[in-house]
C-alpha positions as protocol buffer text, in pm:
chain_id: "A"
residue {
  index: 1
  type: UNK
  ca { x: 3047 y: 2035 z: 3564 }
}
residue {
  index: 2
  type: UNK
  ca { x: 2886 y: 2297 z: 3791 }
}
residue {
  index: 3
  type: UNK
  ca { x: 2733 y: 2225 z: 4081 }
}
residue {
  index: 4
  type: UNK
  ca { x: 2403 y: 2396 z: 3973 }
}
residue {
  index: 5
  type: UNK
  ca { x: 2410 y: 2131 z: 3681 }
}
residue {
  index: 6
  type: UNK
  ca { x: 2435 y: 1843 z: 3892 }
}
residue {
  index: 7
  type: UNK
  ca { x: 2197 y: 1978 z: 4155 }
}
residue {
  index: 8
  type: UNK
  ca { x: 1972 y: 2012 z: 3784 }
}
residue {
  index: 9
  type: UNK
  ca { x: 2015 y: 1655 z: 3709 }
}
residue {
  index: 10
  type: UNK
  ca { x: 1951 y: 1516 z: 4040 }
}
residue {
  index: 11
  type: UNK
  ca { x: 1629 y: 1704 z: 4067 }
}
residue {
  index: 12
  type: UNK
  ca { x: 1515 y: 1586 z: 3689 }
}
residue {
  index: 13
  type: UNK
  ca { x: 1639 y: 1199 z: 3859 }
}
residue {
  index: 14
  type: UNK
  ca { x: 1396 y: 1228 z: 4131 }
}
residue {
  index: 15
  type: UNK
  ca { x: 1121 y: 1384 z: 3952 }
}
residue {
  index: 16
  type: UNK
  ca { x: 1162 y: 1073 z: 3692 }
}
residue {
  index: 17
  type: UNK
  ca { x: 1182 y: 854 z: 3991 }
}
residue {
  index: 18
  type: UNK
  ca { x: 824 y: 1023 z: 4155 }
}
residue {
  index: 19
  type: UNK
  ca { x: 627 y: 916 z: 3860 }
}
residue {
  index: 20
  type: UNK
  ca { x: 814 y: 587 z: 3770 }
}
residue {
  index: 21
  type: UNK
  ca { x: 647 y: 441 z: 4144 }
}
residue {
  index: 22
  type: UNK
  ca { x: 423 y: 231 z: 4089 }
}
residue {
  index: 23
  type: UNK
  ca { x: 301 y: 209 z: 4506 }
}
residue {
  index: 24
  type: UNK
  ca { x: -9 y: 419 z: 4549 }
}
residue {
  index: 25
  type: UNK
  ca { x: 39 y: 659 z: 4800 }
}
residue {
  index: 26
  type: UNK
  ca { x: -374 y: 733 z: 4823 }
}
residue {
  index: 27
  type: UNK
  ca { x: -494 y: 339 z: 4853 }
}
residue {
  index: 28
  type: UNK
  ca { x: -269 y: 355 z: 5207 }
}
residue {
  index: 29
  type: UNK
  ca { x: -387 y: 656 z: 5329 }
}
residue {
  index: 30
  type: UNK
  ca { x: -24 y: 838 z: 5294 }
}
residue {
  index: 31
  type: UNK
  ca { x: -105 y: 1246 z: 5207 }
}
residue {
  index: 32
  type: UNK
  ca { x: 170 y: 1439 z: 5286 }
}
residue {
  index: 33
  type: UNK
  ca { x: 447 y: 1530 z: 5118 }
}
residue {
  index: 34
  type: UNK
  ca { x: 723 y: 1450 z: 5319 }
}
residue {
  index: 35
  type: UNK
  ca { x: 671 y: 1089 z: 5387 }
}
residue {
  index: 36
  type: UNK
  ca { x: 607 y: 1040 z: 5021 }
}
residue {
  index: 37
  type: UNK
  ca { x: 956 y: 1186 z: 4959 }
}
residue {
  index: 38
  type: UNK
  ca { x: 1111 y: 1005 z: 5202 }
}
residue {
  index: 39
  type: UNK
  ca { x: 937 y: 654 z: 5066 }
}
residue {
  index: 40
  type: UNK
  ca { x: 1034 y: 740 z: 4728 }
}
residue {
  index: 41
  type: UNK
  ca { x: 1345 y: 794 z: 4821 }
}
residue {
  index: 42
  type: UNK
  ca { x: 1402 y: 449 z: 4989 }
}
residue {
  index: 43
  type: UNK
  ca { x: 1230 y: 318 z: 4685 }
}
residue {
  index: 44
  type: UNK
  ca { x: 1456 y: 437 z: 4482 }
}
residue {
  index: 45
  type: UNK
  ca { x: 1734 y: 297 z: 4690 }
}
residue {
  index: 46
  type: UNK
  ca { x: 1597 y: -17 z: 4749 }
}
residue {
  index: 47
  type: UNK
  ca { x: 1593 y: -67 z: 4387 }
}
residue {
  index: 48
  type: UNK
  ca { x: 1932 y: 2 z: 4317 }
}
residue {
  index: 49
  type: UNK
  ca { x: 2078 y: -227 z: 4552 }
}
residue {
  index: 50
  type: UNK
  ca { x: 1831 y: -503 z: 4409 }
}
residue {
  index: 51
  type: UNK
  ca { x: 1992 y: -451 z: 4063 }
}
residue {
  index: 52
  type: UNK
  ca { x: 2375 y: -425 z: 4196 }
}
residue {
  index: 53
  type: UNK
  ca { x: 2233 y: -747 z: 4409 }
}
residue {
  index: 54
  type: UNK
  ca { x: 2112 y: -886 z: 4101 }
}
residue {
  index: 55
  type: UNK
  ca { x: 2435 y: -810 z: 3886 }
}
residue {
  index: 56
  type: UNK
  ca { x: 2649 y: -941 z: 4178 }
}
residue {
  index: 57
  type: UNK
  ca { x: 2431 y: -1291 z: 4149 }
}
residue {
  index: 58
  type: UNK
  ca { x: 2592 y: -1353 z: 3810 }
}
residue {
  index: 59
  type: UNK
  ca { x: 2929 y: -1235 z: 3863 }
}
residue {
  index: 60
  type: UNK
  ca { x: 2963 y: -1454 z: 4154 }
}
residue {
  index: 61
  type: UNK
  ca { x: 2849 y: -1714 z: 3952 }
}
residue {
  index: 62
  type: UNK
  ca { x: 3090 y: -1679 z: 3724 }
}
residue {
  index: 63
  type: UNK
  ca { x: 3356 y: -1651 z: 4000 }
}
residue {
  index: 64
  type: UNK
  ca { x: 3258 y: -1990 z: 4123 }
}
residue {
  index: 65
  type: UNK
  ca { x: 3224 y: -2141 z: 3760 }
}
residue {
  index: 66
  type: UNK
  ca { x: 3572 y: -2000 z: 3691 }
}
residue {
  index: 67
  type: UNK
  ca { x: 3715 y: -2135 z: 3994 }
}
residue {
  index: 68
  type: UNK
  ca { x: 3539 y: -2481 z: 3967 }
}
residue {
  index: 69
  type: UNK
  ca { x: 3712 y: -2516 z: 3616 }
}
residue {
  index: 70
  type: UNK
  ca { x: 4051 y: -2414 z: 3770 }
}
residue {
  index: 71
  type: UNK
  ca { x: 4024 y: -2710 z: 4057 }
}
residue {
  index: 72
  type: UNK
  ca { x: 3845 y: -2935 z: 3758 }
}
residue {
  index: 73
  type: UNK
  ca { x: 4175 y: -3140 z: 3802 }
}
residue {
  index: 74
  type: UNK
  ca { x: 4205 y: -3225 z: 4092 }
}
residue {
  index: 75
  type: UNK
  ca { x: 4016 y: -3510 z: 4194 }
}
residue {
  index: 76
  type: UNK
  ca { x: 4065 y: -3447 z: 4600 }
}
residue {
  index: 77
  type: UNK
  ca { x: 3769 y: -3238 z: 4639 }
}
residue {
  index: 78
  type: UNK
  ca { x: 3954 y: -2881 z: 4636 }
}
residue {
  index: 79
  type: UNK
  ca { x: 3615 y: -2718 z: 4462 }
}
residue {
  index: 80
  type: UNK
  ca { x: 3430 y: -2815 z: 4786 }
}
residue {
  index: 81
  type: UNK
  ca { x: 3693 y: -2730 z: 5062 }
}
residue {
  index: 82
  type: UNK
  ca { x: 3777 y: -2377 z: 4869 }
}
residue {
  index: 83
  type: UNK
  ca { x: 3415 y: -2231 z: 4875 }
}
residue {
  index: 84
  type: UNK
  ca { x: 3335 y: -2407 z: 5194 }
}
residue {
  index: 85
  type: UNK
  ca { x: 3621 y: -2206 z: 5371 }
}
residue {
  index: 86
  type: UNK
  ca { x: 3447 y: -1865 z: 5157 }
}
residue {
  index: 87
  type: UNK
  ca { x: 3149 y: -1992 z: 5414 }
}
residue {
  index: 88
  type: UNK
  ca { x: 2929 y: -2102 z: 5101 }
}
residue {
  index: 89
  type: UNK
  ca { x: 2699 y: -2406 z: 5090 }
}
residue {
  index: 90
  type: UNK
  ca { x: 2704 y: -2651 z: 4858 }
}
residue {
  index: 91
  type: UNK
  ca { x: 2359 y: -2653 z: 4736 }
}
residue {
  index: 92
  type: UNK
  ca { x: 2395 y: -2247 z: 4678 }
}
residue {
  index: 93
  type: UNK
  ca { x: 2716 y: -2268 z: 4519 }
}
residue {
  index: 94
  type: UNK
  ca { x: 2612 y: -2550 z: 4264 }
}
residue {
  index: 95
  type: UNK
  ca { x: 2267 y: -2354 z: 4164 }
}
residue {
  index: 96
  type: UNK
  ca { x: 2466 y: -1975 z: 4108 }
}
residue {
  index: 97
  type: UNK
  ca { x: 2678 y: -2194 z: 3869 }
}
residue {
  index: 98
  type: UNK
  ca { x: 2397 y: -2326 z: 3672 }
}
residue {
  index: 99
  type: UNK
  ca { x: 2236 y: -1981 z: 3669 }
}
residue {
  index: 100
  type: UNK
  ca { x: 2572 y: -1831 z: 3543 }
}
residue {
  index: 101
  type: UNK
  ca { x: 2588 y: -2125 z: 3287 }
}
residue {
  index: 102
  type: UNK
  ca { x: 2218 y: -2025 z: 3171 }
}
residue {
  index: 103
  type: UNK
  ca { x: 2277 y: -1658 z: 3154 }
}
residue {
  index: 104
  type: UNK
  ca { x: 2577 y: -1763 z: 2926 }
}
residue {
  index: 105
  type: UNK
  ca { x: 2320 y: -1971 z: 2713 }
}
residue {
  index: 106
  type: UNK
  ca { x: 2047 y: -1753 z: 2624 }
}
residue {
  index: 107
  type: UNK
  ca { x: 2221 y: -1353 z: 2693 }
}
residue {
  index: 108
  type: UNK
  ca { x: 1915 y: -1252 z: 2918 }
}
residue {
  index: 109
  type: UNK
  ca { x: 1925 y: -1014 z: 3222 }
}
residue {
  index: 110
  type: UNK
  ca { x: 1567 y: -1173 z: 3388 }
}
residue {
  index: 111
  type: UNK
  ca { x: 1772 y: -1498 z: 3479 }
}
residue {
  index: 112
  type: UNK
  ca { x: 1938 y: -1249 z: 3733 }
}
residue {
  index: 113
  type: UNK
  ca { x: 1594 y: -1250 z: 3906 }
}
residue {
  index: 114
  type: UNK
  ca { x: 1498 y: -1632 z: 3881 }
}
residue {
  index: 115
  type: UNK
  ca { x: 1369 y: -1837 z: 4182 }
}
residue {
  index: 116
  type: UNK
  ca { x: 1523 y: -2094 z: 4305 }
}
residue {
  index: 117
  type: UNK
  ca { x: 1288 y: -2318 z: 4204 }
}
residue {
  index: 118
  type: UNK
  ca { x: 1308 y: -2196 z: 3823 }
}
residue {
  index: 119
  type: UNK
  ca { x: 1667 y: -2257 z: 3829 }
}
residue {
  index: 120
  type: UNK
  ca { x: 1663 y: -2556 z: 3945 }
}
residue {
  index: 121
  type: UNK
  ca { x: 1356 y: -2690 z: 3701 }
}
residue {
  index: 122
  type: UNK
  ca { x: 1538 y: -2519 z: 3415 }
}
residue {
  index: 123
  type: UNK
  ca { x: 1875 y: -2711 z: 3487 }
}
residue {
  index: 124
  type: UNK
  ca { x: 1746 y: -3044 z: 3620 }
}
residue {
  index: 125
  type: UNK
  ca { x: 1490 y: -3086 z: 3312 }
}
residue {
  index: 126
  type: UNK
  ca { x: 1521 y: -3145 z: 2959 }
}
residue {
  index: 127
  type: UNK
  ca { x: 1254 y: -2971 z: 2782 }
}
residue {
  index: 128
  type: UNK
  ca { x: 1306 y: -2771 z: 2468 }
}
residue {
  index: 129
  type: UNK
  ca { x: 1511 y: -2433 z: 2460 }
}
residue {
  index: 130
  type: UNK
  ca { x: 1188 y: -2221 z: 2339 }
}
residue {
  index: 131
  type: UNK
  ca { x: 1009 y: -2379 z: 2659 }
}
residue {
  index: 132
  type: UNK
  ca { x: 1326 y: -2221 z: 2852 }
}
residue {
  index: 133
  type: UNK
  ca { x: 1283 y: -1897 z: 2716 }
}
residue {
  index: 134
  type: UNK
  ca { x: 923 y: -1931 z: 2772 }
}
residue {
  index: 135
  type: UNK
  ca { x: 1011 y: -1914 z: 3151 }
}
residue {
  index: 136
  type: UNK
  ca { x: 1276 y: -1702 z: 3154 }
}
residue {
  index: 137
  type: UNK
  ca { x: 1038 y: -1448 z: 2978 }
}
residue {
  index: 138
  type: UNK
  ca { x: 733 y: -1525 z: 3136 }
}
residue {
  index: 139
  type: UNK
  ca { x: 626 y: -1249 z: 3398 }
}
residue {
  index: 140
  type: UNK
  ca { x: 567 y: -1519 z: 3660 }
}
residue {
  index: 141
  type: UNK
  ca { x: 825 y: -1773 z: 3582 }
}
residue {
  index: 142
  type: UNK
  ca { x: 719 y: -2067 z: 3874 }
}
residue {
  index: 143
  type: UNK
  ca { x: 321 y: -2018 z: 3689 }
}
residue {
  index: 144
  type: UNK
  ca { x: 502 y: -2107 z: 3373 }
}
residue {
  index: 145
  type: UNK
  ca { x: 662 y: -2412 z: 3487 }
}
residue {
  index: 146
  type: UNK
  ca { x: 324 y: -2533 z: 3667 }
}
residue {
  index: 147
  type: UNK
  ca { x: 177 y: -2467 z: 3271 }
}
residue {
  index: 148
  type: UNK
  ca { x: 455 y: -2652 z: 3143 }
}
residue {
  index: 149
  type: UNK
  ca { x: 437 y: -2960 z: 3370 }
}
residue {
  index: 150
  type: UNK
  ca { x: 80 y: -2969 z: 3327 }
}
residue {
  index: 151
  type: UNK
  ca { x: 57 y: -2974 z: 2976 }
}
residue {
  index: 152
  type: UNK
  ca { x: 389 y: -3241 z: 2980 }
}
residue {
  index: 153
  type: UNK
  ca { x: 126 y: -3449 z: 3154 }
}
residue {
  index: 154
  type: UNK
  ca { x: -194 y: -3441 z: 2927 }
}
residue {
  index: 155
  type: UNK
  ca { x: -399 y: -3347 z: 3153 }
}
residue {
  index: 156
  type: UNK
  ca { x: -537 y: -3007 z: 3027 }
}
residue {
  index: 157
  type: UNK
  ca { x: -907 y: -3005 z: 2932 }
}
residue {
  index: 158
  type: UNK
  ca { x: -1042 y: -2735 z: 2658 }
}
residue {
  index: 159
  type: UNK
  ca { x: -1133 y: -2579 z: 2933 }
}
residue {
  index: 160
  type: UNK
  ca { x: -807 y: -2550 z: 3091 }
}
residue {
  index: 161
  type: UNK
  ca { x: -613 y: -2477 z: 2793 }
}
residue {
  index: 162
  type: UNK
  ca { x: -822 y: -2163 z: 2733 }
}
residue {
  index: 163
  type: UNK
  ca { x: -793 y: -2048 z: 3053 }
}
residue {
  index: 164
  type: UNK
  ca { x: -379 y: -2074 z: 3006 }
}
residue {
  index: 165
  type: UNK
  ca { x: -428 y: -1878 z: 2706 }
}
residue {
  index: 166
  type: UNK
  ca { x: -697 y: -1620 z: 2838 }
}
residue {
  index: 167
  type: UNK
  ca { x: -437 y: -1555 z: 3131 }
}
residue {
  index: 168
  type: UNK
  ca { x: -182 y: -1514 z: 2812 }
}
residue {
  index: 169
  type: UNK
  ca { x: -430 y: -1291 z: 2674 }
}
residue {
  index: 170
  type: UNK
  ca { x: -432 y: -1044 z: 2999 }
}
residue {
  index: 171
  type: UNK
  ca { x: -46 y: -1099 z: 3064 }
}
residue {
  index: 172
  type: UNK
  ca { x: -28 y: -963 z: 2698 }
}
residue {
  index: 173
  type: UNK
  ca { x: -285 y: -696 z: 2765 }
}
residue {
  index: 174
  type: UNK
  ca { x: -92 y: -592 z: 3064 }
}
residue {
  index: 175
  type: UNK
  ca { x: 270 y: -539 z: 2887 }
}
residue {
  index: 176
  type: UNK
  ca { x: 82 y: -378 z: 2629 }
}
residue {
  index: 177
  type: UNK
  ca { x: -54 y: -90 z: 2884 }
}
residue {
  index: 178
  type: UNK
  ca { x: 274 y: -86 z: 3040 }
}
residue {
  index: 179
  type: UNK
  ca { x: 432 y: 40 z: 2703 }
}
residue {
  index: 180
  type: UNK
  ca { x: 159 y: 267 z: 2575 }
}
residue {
  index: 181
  type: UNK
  ca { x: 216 y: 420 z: 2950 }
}
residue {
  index: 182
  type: UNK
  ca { x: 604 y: 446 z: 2882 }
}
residue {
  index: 183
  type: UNK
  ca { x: 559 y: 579 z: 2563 }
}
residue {
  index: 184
  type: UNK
  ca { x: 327 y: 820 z: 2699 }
}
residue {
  index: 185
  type: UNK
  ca { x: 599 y: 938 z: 2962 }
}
residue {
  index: 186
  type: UNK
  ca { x: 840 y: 953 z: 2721 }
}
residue {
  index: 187
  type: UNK
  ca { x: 613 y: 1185 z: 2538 }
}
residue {
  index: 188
  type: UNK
  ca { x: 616 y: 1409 z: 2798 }
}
């Protein structure tokens, strides 16, 4: 491959990147050209190392999982002294397990991105696995869970329950944009 060609594809990259960000530039006051590169730039970096962040979440998960069910027998507390010596709490350790264990479950990359708090309420909770997916789908997981807890507790009024589906109404209104929008980039 010829320099030229990669120089090509790195320029068609940023270019993609440019109209992929979704910060406006004009609201802040930010005109010229070079600081806009530059952000972009750091954008686009930034948002790598989230996802290779978000990627290493789960395999370390799955390191710990693996090397809980290694120690399983022995009954002398090796789990706890081995990732303690890594420098790892045990609160931390526990919850990347359950998140690995999840991810195993239902096969979906948004559980890389889950709050603590989601984690935690998925794990700790029995509610039905189409309630799980619910949150792991929803585009503000912890608002889901309030829904969830709500409703669990009979306390919605008609009022309330259309408001949870009016804000499903504009959450669905808003992925629809998002695809006409990628569909029209795509277009060209």
């Amino acid at each position: 491959m010829s320099i030229n060609s990669i120089l090509e594809k790195r320029n068609k990259f940023q270019q993609t990147v440019e109209t992929t960000s979704n910060f406006d530039f004009e609201f802040y006051g930010i005109e010229d050209d070079f600081t806009k590169s530059e952000l972009l730039k750091k954008e686009e970096t930034a948002k790598r190392n989230i996802m290779q962040i978000q990627r290493n979440t789960i395999e370390l998960g799955k390191i710990l999982f693996e090397a809980q069910e290694l120690l399983a027998n022995n009954k002398n507390g090796a789990f706890n002294g081995w990732f303690l010596n890594l420098g790892l709490k045990k609160d931390f350790v526990y919850r990347e397990i359950q998140r690995y264990k999840i991810f195993l479950k239902y096969h979906n990359d948004k559980i890389k991105e889950l709050s603590v708090r989601t984690i935690k309420y998925i794990s700790s909770n029995e509610i039905p696995e189409e309630q799980v997916i619910e949150i792991i789908e929803a585009e503000e997981p912890s608002k889901k869970i309030d829904e969830i807890e709500k409703s669990l507790k009979n306390e919605l009024t008609a009022e309330e329950k259309i408001k949870v589906l009016e804000v499903k109404i504009i959450q669905a209104k808003k992925k629809i944009a998002k695809w006409e929008q990628e569909i029209a980039n795509l277009k060209g």
